[in-house]
N, C-alpha and C positions, 0 to 999 in steps of 0.2 A: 332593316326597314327599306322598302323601293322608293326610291324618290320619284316625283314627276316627270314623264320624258312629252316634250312638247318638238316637233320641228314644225319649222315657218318656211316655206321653198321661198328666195329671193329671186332669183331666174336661175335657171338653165341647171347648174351644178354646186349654186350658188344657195347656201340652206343656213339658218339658222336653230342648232339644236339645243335646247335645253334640260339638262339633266338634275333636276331642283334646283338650285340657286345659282348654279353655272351656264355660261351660254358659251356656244363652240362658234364660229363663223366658219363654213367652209370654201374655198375657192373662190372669193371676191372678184365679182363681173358687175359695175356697176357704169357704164358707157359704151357707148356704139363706135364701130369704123366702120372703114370701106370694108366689103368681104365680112366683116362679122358683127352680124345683129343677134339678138337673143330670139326675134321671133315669138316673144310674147313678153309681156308689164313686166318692169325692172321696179321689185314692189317697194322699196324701202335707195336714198341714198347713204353713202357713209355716216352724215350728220346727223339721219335721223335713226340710226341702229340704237340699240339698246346696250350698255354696256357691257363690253365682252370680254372673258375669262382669258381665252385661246383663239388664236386664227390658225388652221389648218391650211395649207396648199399644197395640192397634187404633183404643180410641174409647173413650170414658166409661157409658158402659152397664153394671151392676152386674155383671152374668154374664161381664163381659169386661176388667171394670175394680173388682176388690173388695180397695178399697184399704183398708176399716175391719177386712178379715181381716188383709191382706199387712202390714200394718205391724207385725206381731208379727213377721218377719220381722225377725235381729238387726243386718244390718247398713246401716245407711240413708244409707250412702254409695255403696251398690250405683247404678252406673249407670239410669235408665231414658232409654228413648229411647219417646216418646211422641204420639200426636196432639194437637194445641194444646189443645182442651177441658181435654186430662186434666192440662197443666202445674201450676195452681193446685191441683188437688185432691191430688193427689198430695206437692206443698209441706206443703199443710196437714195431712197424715199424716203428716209428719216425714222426707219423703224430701227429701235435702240438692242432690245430683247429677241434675235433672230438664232432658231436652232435649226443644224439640218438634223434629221433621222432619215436611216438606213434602214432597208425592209428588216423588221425585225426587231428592232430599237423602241425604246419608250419613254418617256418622259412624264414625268407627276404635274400637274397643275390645279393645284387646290387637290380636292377629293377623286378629281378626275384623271385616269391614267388614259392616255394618248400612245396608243402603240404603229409603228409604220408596219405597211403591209408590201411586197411586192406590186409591182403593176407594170404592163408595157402597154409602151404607145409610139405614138411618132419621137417623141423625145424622153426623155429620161421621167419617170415619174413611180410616184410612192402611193400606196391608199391609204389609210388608216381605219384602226378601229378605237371606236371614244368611247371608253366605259369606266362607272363609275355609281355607288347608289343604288347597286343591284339592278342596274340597264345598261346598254350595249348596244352601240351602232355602228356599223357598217359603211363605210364614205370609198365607193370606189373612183372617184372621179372622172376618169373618161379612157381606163384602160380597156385592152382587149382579155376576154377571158384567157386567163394561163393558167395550169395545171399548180400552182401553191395557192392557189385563193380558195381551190375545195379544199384547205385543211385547217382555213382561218378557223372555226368550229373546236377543230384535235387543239388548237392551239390558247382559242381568249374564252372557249366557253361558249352557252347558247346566243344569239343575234336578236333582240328585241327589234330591229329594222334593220334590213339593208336596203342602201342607197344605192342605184344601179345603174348607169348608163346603157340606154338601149337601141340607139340610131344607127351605131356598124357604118360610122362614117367612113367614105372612102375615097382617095385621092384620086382624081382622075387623070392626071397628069405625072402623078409617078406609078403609070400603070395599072391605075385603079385597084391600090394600094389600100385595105383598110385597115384601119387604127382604134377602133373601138369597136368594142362587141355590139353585136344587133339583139333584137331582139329575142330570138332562139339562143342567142347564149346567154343572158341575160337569165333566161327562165332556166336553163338547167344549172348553171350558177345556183340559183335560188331554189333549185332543185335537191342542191349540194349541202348549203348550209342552209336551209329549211331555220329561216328568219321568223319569226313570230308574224314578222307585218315586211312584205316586199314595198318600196316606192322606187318607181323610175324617173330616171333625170337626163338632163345632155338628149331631148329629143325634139324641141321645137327649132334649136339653132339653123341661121342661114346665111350663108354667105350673099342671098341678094338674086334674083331672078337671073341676072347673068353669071353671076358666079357660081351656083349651084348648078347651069346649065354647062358651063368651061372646066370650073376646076375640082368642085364637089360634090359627092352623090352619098345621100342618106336617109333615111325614115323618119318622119316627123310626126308617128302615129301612134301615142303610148298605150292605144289600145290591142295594137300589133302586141306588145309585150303582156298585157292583160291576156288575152287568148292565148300567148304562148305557154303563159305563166298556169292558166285554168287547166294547161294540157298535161304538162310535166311534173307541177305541184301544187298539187290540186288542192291540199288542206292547208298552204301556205296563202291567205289574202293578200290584195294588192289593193294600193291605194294611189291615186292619181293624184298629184295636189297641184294646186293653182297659187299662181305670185301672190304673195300676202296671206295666204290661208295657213293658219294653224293647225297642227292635225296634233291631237292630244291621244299619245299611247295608252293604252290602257294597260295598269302591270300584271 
């Protein structure tokens, strides 16, 4: 039987998926700094989530790892399944239940198997894929495309969504260095494992009128990845979602 696959975008990379009676959180961004806004509604905070199965984190980066918000979150035996960096920090928040995985590692939580995927970025980071119930998704977080992500497919089976980072953020002061894929690689990705249903993510972020002008350069336009996507894989749709919008997959 296919269970229901529901995701909710919270901001930026920040999703909450449903796969029938299980809820995944991924990469908890729920406050602002200097240098890093989400650039559009932060839809839900920690207190008002809905009971969650597993929390997923990519890497320790604040936009992607905001554990001084999520710890107001009530229950701190909630599973996380995380990249090694984020173990300790996450301890030190008061989270009791903290695993790393390694690309390629997996873990059971209820019905739901959680497997880590490769990823590279400016620091150490992992993707995963969350299947369970005859559905499967895709959470890349905010890596740059690498040559083992075309084989997630060879490896967990078809992609009911992938989750994809599309802005090709890039460092302007480490030589305009980037760190996440843009939108063309985004779409041949999507190309690769030919997802059921593409959504893009990690594309409204801002570091702030001066700091996007000093220290960061990126696309804040997921319709960039729409058109790239129509070009490359053209029978693969894409869906755009907004902070608080439910998108209800169809099996």
């Amino acid at each position: 039987m296919t269970e229901p696959l529901v995701i909710t975008r919270v901001t930026h990379s920040c999703h909450l998926i449903q796969i029938g009676g299980l809820t995944v959180l991924t990469d908890p961004w729920f406050s602002q700094r200097a240098l890093y806004h989400p650039g559009e509604p932060i839809a839900f905070q920690p207190e008002q989530l809905p009971h969650l199965d597993a929390v997923v984190i990519s890497h320790e980066h604040y936009d992607h790892c905001d554990l001084d918000a999520f710890r107001r979150y009530p229950d701190k035996d909630v599973p996380l399944l995380v990249a090694g960096p984020v173990v300790e920090k996450a301890r030190k928040a008061g989270f009791t239940n903290v695993r790393a995985l390694e690309p390629w590692q997996s873990a059971r939580v209820g019905d739901l198997t959680i497997a880590a995927a490769p990823g590279k970025h400016g620091v150490y980071e992992v993707t995963y894929v969350i299947s369970g119930g005859g559905r499967s998704v895709y959470f890349a977080g905010d890596t740059l495309l690498i040559p083992e992500l075309r084989t997630l497919t060879d490896r967990y089976g078809p992609l009911d969504v992938a989750l994809l980072p599309v802005n090709g953020l890039h460092i302007r002061m480490a030589g305009n260095k980037q760190v996440v894929m843009n939108a063309e690689e985004a779409a041949e990705l999507t190309a690769a494992l030919r997802p059921r249903l593409a959504v893009p993510q990690h594309y409204a972020f801002t570091a702030g009128t001066v700091g996007d002008r000093i220290f960061l350069k990126s696309d804040k336009d997921p319709s960039l990845f729409v058109e790239a996507a129509r070009r490359l894989a053209p029978d693969v749709p894409v869906k755009v979602i907004s902070p608080g919008e439910p998108l209800t997959v169809a099996p």
